[in-house]
N, C-alpha and C positions, 0 to 999 in steps of 0.2 A: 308418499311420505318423503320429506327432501331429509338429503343427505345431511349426519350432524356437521358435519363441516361447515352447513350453510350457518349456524349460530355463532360462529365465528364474528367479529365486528369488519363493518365495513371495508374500513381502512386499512385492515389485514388481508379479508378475501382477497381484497383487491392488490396485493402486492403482485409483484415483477418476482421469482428470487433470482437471488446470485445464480450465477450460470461458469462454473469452476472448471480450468484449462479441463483438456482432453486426458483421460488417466492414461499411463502404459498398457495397465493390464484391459483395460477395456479396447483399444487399439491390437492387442494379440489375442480375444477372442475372435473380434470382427472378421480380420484380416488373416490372422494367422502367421505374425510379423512374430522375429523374436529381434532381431535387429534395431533396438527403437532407441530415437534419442528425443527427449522432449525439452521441446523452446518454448512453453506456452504459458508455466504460471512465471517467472522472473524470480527462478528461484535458481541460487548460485550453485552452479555445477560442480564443485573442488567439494560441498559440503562442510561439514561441522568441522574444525580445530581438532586435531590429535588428544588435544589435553578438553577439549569438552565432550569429547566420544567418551573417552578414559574417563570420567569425572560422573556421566550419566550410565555407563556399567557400571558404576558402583553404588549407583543408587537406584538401580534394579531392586536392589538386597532388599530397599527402605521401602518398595511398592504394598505392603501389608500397610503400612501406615498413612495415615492423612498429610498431605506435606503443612508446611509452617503457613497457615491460613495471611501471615504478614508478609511473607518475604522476605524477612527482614537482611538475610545475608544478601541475597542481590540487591535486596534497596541499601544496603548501605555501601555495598561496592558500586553504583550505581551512581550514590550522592559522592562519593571521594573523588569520581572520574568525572563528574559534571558540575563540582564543585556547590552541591545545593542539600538542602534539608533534606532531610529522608523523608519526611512530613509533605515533600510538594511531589512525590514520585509513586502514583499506583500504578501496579501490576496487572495485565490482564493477559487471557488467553490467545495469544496476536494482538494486533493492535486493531482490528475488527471488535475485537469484543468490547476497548475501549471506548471508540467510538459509538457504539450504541451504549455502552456507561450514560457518555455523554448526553445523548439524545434523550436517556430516560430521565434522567436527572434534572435536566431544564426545558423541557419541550413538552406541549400537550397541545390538546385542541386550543385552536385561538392564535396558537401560536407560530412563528416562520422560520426556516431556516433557508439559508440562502447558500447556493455549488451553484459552480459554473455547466455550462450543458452538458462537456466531454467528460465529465469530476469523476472518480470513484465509484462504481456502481455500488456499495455499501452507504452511501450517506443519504440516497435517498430510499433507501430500505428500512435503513436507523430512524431516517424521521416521520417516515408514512406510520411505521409502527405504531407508533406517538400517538397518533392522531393529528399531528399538529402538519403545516403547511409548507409544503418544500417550495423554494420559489427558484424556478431555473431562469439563469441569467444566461443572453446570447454569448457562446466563444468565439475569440476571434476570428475572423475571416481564413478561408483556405491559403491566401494568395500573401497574408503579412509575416511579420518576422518571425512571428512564434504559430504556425500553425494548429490553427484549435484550441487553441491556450485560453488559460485564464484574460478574462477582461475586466480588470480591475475596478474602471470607472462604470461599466455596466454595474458590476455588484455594487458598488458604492452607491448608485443610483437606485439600488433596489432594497435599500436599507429602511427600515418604518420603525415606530413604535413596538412593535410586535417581534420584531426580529432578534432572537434570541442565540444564534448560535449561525455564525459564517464559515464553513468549511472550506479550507484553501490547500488544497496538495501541491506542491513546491520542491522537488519539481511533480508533475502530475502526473497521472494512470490513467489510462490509457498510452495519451498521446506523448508521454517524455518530454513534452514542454515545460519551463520555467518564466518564472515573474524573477527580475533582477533583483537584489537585497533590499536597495536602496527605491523602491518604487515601491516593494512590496511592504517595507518600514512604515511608505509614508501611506499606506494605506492605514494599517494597523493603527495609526495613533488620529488617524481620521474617524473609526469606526466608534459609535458612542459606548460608556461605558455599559448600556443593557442589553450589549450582547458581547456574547464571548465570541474567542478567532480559533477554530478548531487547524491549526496550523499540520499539515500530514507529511512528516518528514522520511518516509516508509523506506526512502532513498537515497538522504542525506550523505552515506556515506563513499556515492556513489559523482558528487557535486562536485568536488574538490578544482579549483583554477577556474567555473565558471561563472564567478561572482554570485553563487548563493547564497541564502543565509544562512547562520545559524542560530537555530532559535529560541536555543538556552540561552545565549544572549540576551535578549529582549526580553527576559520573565521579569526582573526586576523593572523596568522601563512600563510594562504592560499586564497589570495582573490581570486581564482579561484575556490574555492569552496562552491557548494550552497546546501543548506540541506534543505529538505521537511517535515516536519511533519502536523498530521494530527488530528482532533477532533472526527473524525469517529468510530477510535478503543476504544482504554482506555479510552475517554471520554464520548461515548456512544450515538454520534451525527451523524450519517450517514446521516441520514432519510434528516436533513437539510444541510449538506455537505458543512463544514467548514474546509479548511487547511489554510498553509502556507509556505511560501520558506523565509531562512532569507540567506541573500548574503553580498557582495560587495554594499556598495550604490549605485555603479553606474550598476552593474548588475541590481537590482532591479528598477533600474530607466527604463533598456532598459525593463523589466519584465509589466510595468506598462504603455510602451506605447503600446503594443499589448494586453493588459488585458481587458475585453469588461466590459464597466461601468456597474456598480452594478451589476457586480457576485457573490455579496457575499448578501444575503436577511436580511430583516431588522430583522425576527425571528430567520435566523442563527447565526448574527452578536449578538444578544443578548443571546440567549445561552451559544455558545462558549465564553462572557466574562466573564459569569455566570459562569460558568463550571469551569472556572481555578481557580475560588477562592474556590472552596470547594473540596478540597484534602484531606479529609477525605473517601468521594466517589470514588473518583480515585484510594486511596492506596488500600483500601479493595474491589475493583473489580479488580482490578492487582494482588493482594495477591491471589485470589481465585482461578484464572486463572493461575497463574505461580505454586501453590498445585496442580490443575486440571492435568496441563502437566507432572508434575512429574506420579501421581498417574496412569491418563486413559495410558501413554505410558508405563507404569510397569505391568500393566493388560496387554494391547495389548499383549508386548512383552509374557508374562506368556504363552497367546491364542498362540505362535506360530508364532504373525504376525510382520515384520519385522518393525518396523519406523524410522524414517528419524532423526537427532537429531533439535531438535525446540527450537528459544528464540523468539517465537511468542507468538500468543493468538489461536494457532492450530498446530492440526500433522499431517503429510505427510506419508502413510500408503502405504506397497506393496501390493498388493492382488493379481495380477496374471488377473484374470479378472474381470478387474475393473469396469466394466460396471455392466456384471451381480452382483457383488453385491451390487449395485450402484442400481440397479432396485429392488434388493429385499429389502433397508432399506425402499426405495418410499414405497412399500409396508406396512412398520410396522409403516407410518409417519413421516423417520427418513430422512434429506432430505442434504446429505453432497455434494461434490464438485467434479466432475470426472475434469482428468486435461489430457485430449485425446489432446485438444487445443495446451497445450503445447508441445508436444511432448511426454507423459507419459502417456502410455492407461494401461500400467497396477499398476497407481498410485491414491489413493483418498486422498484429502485433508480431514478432520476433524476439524471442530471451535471446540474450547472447551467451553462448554458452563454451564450453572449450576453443581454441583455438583448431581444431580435427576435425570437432561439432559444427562450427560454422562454415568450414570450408566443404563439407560435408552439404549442408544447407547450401552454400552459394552456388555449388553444381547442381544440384535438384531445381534449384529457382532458373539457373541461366539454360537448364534446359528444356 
């Protein structure tokens, strides 16, 4: 008798899944480390704002209840800061969960979606689910200016009738590469209007001085495109996993009839409105992190080791064999990201993480 699993649909048996950084506590069973610092998911080491810690203790109280199925206090502090309708902004549990919003929403069999090779490993999760047709485009070359990067005119090139939904991360995951504002515009207003521009700004706040976009911007210029950001990174809210997509009203409309009620938790929702008011915290854990990359990638490079260039909150690192050194930081406590998944066994990801933390990390590597 085969297992029920097998009645599953194809297009699902057959997914990849997500393959989530290394935990701490599963590196202190293994090993038996209590020493541990983790560089591996790009999640900000300073944590949550004083005033969004305070803000979600107090809505501990409110856990007996359903939170506000709308959102509506963070969608409307949310529209006053982005200056937009509260009608173009759903909420979701990360901005993962968005994303597959998106995919269920306008994607089936028949149909395509179009990421680059190195893109997100969620977008083509989101759209195999579907049923419908992921089309991976080649990324740049190892050897050009933006390693691995998005290839704008390959995707443009691979545009059909069929093609419903372009996923563009900006800068992008894995590899911390970017497309320039002014290229990636003139993509945007190239792309026809029957398919939408899944634009992943999961980073954005991380860009600042290196001519990125921003992609509030462009909503009124483009209603075919939707932009993602997130609370998880620079904000320092994973743990409670808080995004957002702001669109089209009427995109978000179709967003919010497949969005499962109360995705968003009554202690996340008060956080993340917490969170946005206290930009002091924000700037000076962005500030430390955009120093951090400067500094730990000018070491590397020093070490001989080749990096990838980044407008993230991490570096994208050759090693050759990525694995074993990948075993022996386990060894020192040091616990970063192999990215074999994606296609890159001889690449590690690196979070940048304290200034302690990384220098910490740069003697384990140099030794």
């Amino acid at each position: 008798m085969s297992p029920p699993g097998d009645l599953a649909l194809d297009h699902v048996r057959t997914l990849a899944p997500y393959v989530p950084g290394k935990p701490i506590e599963e590196l202190q069973r293994e090993l038996g480390l209590t020493d541990i610092i983790k560089l591996a998911s790009n999640e900000n080491p300073f944590g949550a704002s004083p005033k969004a810690l305070a803000a979600m203790q107090r809505a501990i109280a409110d856990t007996w209840l359903y939170p506000d199925g709308s959102g509506h206090v963070l969608k409307q502090k949310l529209a006053a800061k982005l200056g937009l309708d509260p009608a173009q902004i759903t909420l979701g549990n990360g901005s993962n969960d968005l994303l597959v919003m998106l995919a269920e929403a306008f994607l089936g069999p028949g149909l395509e979606a179009i990421y680059s090779q190195y893109a997100f490993a969620v977008y083509p999760i989101a759209v195999q689910a579907t049923g419908a047709t992921g089309v991976v485009t080649q990324a740049l070359p190892a050897d050009s200016s933006m390693p691995l990067g998005h290839d704008l005119a390959a995707m443009a090139r691979a545009i059909t009738p069929r093609t419903r939904i372009v996923f563009i991360a900006n800068p992008n995951n894995p590899t911390g590469t970017w497309v320039p504002a002014a290229k990636l515009h003139a993509f945007i207003a190239a792309v026809p209007a029957h398919a939408l521009i899944a634009l992943d700004e999961a980073y954005f706040e991380y860009t600042e001085g290196l001519g990125l976009q921003d992609g509030v911007e462009w909503l009124r210029e483009f209603p075919n495109l939707v932009v993602f950001r997130t609370f998880s990174k620079a904000y320092g809210l994973a743990g409670v996993r808080v995004g957002y997509a702001i669109s089209h009203a009427s995109v978000a409309a179709m967003l919010n009839r497949v969005r499962q009620a109360f995705n968003v938790s009554v202690v996340g929702l008060a956080g993340a409105a917490a969170a946005l008011e206290d930009t002091v915290h924000l700037a000076a854990a962005v500030n430390v992190a955009v120093a951090e990359r400067a500094r730990v990638s000018a070491q590397l490079v020093k070490a001989g080791t080749r990096v990838l260039p980044s407008a993230g909150n991490f570096l994208m690192v050759h090693v050759g064999e990525a694995q074993e050194r990948f075993d022996a930081l386990l060894r020192r406590g040091i616990i970063v990201r192999p990215v074999g998944n994606y296609g890159l066994p001889e690449y590690l990801r690196v979070t940048l993480g304290t200034a302690p933390q990384n220098d910490r990390f740069l003697k384990a590597w140099e030794a």
